[in-house]
MARTI-631706 format. One record per residue (C-alpha): x, y, z. Coordinates in steps of 0.05 Angstrom, whole numbers, plus 5000, padded with zeros to 4 digits. Layout:
<sites>
XYZ ...
</sites>
This chain:
<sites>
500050005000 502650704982 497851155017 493551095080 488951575105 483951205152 477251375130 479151785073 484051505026 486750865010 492150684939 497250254919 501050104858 505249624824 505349174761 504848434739 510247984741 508447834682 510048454647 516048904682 514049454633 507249514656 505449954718 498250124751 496450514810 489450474842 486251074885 480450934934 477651584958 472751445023 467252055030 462151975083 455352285068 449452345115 446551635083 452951295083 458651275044 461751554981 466251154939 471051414888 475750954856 480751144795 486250774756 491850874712 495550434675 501850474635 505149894589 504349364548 499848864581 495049384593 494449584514 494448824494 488148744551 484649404528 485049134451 482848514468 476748704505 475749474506 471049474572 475448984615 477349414658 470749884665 466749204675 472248894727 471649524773 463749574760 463948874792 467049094851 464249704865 457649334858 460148714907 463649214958 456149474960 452348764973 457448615027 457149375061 448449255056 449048595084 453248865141 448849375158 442548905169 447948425224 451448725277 458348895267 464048465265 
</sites>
């Protein structure tokens, strides 16, 4: 992890082993609101791999982070019907 701000701001970066050249670096950006929480995520991505993927399917990586965000929701509703853990 490269930056930690408890309850505000959470990113890392790195690359795949399987391509040296390519680099990402993911930002979560934690807002609370008066019905919850606010959840801004953003990406970039710089190399090879990363073209190759985009070509290949042009809404991997919109689609892969629509999946989480929409998963991180289920498990943050389910939480808040059960007491917390």
């Amino acid at each position: 992890m490269q930056e930690f701000e408890p309850l505000t701001r959470i990113a890392w970066g790195g690359g795949p082993k399987a391509s040296l050249k390519s680099k990402a670096y993911h930002a979560w950006i934690i807002t609370p609101t008066p019905n919850g929480t606010h959840l801004w995520t953003e990406e970039t991505m710089q190399g090879p791999l990363w073209i190759e993927l985009a070509r290949q399917a042009p809404d991997i990586f919109w689609r892969t982070h629509q999946t989480l965000l929409e998963d991180l929701a289920k498990v943050a509703a389910a939480r808040g019907k059960s007491p917390a853990r």
